[in-house]
TIKE-891301 format. One line per 4 residues: number of its first residue (from 1); for each residue x, y, z of C-alpha. Coordinates in steps of 0.001 Angstrom, whole numbers. Each point is the difference from the previous one (the first is absolute). Layout:
! residues N
NUM	X:Y:Z  ...
This chain:
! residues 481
1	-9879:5692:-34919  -151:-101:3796  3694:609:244  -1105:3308:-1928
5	-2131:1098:2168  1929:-610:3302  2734:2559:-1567  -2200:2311:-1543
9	-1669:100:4160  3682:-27:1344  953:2944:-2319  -3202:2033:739
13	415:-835:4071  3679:521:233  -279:3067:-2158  1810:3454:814
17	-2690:831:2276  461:-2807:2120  3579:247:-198  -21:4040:691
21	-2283:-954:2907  2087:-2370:1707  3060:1976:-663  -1182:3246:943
25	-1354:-1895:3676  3599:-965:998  925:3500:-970  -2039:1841:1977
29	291:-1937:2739  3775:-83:293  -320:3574:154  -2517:198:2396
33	1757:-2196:2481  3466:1636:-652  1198:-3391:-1285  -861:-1979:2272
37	1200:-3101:-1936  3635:1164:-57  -203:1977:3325  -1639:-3058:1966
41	1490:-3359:-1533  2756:-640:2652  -3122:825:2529  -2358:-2718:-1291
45	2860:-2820:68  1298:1085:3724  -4145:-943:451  -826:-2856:-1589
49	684:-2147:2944  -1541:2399:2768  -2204:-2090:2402  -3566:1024:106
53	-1378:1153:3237  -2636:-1462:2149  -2594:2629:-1054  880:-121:-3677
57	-2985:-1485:-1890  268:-1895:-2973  458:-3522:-1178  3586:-137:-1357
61	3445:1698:1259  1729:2616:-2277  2117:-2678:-1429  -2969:-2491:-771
65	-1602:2581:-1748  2516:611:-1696  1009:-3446:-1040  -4032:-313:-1187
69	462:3002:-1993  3401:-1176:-1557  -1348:-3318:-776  -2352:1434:-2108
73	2333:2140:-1649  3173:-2112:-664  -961:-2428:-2485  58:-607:-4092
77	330:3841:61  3150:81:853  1313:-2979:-2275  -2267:-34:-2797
81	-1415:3433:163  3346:1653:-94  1123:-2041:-3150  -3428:341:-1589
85	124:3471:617  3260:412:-2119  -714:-2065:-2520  -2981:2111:-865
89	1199:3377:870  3701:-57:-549  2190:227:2700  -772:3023:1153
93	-2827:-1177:1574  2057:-333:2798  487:3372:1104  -3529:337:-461
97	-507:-2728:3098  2536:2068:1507  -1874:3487:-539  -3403:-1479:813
101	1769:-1972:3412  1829:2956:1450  -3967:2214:-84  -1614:-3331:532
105	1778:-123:3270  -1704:3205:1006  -3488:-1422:-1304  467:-3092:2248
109	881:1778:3121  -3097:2628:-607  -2660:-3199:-796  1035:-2192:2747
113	258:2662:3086  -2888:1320:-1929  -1692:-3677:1070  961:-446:3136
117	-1420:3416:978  -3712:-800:-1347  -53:-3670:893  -2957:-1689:2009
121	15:-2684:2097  -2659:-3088:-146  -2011:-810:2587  1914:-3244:258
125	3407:2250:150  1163:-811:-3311  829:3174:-2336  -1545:1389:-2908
129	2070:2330:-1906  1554:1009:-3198  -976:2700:-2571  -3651:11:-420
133	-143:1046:3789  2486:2327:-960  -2221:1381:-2357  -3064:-246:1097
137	992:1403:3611  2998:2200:-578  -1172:1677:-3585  -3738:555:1683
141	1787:1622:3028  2071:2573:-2404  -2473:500:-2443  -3601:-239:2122
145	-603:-2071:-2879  -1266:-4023:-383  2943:-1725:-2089  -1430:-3683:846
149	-188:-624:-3796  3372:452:-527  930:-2060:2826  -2256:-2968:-1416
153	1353:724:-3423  3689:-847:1353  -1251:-2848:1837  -1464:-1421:-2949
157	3189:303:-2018  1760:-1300:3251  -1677:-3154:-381  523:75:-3809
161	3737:197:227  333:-2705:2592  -2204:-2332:-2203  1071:846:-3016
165	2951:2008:328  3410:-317:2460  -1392:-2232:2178  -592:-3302:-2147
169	285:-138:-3355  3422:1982:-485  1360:-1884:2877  -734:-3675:-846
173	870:1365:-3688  3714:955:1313  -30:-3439:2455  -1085:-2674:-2865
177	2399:1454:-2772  2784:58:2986  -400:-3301:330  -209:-966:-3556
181	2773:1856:-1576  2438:-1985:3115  -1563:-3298:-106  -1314:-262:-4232
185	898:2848:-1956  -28:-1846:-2835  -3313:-945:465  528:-3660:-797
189	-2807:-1160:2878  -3485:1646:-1643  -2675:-752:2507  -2842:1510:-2818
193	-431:2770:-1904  -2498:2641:527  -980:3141:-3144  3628:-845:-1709
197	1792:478:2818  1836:-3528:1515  366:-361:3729  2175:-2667:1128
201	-335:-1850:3634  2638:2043:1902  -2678:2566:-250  -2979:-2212:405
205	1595:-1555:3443  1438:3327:1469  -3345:1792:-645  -1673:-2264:1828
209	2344:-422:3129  141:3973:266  -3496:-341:315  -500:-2099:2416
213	2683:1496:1839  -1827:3581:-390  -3199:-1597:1547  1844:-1623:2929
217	1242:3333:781  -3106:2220:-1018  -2236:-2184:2760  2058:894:2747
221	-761:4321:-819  2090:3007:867  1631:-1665:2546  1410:-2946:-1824
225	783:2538:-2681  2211:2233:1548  1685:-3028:1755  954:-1058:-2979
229	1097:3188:-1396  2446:609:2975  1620:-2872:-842  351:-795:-4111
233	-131:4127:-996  3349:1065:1939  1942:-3701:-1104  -763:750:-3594
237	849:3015:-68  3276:-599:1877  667:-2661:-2814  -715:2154:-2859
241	2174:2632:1349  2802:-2027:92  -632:-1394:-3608  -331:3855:-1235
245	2856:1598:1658  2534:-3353:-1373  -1502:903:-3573  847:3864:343
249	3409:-564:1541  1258:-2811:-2183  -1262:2678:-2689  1026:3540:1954
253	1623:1443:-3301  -2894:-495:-1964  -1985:1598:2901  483:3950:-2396
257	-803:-1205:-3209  -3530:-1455:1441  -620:3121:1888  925:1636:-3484
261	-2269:-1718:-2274  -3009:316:2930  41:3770:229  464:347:-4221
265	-2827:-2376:-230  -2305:1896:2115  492:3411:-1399  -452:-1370:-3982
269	3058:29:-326  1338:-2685:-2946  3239:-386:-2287  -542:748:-3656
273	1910:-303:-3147  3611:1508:660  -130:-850:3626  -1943:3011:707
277	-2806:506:2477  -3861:440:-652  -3020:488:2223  -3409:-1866:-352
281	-2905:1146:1749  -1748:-3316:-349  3121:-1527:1826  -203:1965:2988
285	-3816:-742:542  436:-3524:-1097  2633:-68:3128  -1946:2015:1850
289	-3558:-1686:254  2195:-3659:227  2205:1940:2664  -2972:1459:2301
293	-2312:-3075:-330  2126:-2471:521  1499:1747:2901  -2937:695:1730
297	-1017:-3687:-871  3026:-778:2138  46:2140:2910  -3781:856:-455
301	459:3307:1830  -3101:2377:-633  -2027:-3620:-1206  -1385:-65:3709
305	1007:-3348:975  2530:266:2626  -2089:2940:2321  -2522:-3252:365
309	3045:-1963:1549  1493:2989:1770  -3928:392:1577  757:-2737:1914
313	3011:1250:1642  -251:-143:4229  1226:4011:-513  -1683:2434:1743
317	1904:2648:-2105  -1028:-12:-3677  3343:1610:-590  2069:-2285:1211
321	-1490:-2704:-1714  116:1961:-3526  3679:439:627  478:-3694:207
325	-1951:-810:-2432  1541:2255:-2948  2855:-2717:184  -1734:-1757:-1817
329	-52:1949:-2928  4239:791:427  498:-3941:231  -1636:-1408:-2837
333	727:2054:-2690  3052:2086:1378  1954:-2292:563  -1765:-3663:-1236
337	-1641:1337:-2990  3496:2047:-1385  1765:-3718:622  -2088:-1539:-2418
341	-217:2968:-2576  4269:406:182  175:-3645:-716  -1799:203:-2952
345	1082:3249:-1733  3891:-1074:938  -1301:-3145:-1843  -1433:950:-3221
349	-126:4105:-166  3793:1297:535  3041:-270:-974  1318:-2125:-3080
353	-2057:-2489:-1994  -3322:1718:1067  -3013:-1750:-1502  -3370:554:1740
357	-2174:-1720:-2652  690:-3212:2619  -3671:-1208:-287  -21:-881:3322
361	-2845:1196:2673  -560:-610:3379  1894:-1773:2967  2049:-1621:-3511
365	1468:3381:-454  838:15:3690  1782:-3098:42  1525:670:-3383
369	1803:2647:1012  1029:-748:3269  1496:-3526:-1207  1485:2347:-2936
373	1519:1988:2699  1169:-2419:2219  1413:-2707:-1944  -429:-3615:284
377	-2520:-1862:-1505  -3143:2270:1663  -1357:-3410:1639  609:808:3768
381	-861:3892:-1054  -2992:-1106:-1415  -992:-2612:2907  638:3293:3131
385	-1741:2120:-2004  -2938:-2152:-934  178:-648:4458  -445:3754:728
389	-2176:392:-2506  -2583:-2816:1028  543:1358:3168  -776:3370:-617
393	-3040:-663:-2200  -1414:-2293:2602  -202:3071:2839  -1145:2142:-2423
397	-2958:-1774:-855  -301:-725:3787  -119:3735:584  -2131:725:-2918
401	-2782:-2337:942  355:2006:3658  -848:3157:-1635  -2748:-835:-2360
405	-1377:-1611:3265  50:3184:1418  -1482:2139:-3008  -2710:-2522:-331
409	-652:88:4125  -774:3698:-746  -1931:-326:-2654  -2454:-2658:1773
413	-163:2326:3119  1739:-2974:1507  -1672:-3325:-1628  2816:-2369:1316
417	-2051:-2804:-1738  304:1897:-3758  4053:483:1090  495:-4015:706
421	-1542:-1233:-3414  1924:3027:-1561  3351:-1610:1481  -1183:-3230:-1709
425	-583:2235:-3397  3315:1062:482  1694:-3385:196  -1684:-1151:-3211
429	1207:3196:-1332  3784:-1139:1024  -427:-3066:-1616  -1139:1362:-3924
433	2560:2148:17  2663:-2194:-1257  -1903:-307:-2790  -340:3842:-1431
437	2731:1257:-2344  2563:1886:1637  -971:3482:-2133  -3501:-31:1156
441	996:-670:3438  2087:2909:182  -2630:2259:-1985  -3070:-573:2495
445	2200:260:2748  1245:3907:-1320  -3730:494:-267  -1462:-848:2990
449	3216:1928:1778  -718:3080:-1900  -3753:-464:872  1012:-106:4215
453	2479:3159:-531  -1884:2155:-873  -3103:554:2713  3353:-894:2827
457	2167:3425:-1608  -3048:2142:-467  -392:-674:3823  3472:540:1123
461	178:3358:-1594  -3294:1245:1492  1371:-1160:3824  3804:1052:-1237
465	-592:3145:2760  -1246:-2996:2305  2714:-1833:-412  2340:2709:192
469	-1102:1820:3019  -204:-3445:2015  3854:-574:-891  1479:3352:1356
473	-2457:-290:3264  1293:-3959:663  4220:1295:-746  -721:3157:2353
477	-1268:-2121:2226  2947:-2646:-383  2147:3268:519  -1711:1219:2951
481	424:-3223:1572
């Protein structure tokens, strides 16, 4: 019954609407800033590492921020979103990621130089920004009109999808089953079982030390944080890299037939009797909604998380900072996201011997197919990539927790005593987790997404002129310089 009604609210919130909405943002922005994310991408890696000045305010460098941002962002998403992704939508959920990443790049630059340029600072000098000052200040400024509902609406679904959403419950999800599936997939070490569902100690023990871990960290605030995130984010990554690029060129010839069966997937396009070709339209928006949510799950560009990071740059020049910070976007689904998704398709969706019906979900699809890929018997594939993703979970919910803080610090007008028993709520919320079933996990966390979408995009097309005329004045004045 409940499982019902978590997809009949998923369905409803990541409707075409939603999914127009979204879409449509990254289109008109792209346009309106000349393609900025194509035109500006070798720009915003020459500047990650650019030294902040004296003068600059702000907590964090460019890179920090960054670093905050990415450790929100690279996480189950990229390992167990990708594969849950297309095993509910076909494999042509992929180029859905893809569609929704290249605009999404757009959408990130716009919301985070959008933050930076209506940002406050505290009394005590620490920064408050993100998208409800963007719309409260920026959308009353345009329109002469009070928006602060719609900027306490997102902050309320801000601190619904850190709470409920990406930032615990998906992650300790993706960490526990990591951990299991490496350590007792056969699940001969049952610690007790809870509603019909058996949960053995490997996820018991490793719930509870990723909790205590998360609270060692959490006490210590932004700071600690983003210290942390400088250090685990670009390793991972570096080591996930390397295990993606060895499965696509030990697999390089099978590289077409992938690419094949993606792009036929996402148009409805299916063999038939006689080895013909049909179309579905309840393929392509199966692949579609999987595709967008899942993508935007991952890289969360136009959810409004990473302008809260980016707020926090020490950038005097909101354009600058947007420029580094639509890297994000590029590197986690670009190029981490399409490493995952290539595995898995080269795996089970092209070429000879296809057979989808696989039953499996989840980081087991990930593993499956990139021990199917690689050879061997999948035990040190499964061990890195349960690593990277423990890793990668564990910043995410670091960087989650950061901006719920933050929603919740505007929502209290600044109550830092209703933020530090939050961070406590928070922690027990990391520790239940393990214990939700890995389709409901995924289905709140689509909702509450969807939910923090939709007031962010309504407010990036109303300052798209904003954000537009700020970036040709900032280049002319690069060009003048």
């Amino acid at each position: 019954m409940f499982d019902t009604i978590l997809t009949q609210v998923d369905n409803f919130v990541w409707g075409l609407p939603t999914i127009i909405l979204i879409l449509a943002t990254g289109i008109i922005l792209t346009i309106r800033l000349h393609g900025v994310q194509f035109s500006k991408l070798g720009l915003g890696f020459k500047s990650l590492f650019k030294k902040s000045e004296e003068h600059e305010k702000g907590e964090l460098s460019s890179f920090a921020a960054l670093c905050t941002a990415l450790s929100a962002t690279i996480g189950t998403g990229n390992i167990v979103g990708v594969a849950t992704a297309i095993a509910e939508g076909g494999p042509g959920a992929l180029f859905w990621m893809w569609l929704a990443a290249l605009l999404g790049t757009a959408t990130k630059y716009t919301e985070c130089m959008l933050a930076l340029k209506y940002r406050e600072h505290a009394a005590d000098g620490h920064i408050l920004g993100g998208p409800f000052y963007t719309i409260e200040k920026g959308m009353k400024e345009k329109t002469g009109i009070s928006w602060k509902w719609l900027a306490v609406l997102f902050a309320v679904f801000g601190v619904c999808v850190g709470l409920f959403g990406i930032g615990t419950f998906t992650q300790i999800s993706g960490i526990t089953t990591a951990v299991k599936n490496a350590f007792d997939p056969q699940e001969q070490h049952i610690a007790f079982s809870l509603f019909g569902n058996n949960y053995t100690w490997t996820v018991v023990i490793s719930g509870l030390l990723v909790t205590l871990f998360v609270a060692l960290v959490l006490i210590g605030g932004l700071k600690r944080i983003s210290k942390v995130a400088e250090k685990v984010v670009p390793a991972m990554a570096v080591v996930y890299v390397f295990l993606g690029l060895s499965v696509l060129i030990m697999n390089a010839t099978a590289i077409p037939a992938a690419f094949a069966a993606i792009f036929k997937n996402a148009f409805g396009f299916k063999a038939v009797a006689g080895g013909a070709l049909g179309w579905t339209f309840k393929q392509v928006t199966d692949s579609m909604q999987k595709g967008i949510a899942r993508g935007i799950f991952s890289n969360e560009a136009g959810l409004g998380s990473a302008p809260i990071a980016a707020s926090a740059a020490k950038v005097d020049e909101p354009v600058q900072q947007g420029i580094v910070s639509m890297l994000g976007t590029f590197i986690d689904t670009i190029i981490i996201c399409t490493m995952t998704g290539l595995a898995i398709v080269i795996a089970f969706y092209s070429g000879a011997g296809v057979n989808p019906d696989h039953g499996l979900k989840g980081v087991a699809l990930t593993s499956a197919a990139f021990t199917k890929v690689l050879g061997g018997d999948g035990r040190s594939v499964q061990f890195l990539l349960m690593i990277c993703l423990v890793f990668f979970a564990f910043t995410t919910i670091l960087g989650w927790d950061y901006y719920s803080e933050k929603c919740l610090e505007y929502l209290t007008k600044g109550n830092m005593g209703i933020v530090k028993v939050f961070r406590w709520v928070y922690i027990a919320a990391v520790c239940i987790g393990p214990y939700f079933t890995i389709s409901q996990v995924w289905t709140i966390a689509d909702i509450t997404n969807g939910l923090m979408a939709i007031p962010n995009c309504i407010s990036l097309l109303v300052l798209s002129g904003v954000a537009a005329e700020d970036t040709r004045a900032y280049f002319k004045k690069q060009t003048l310089a």
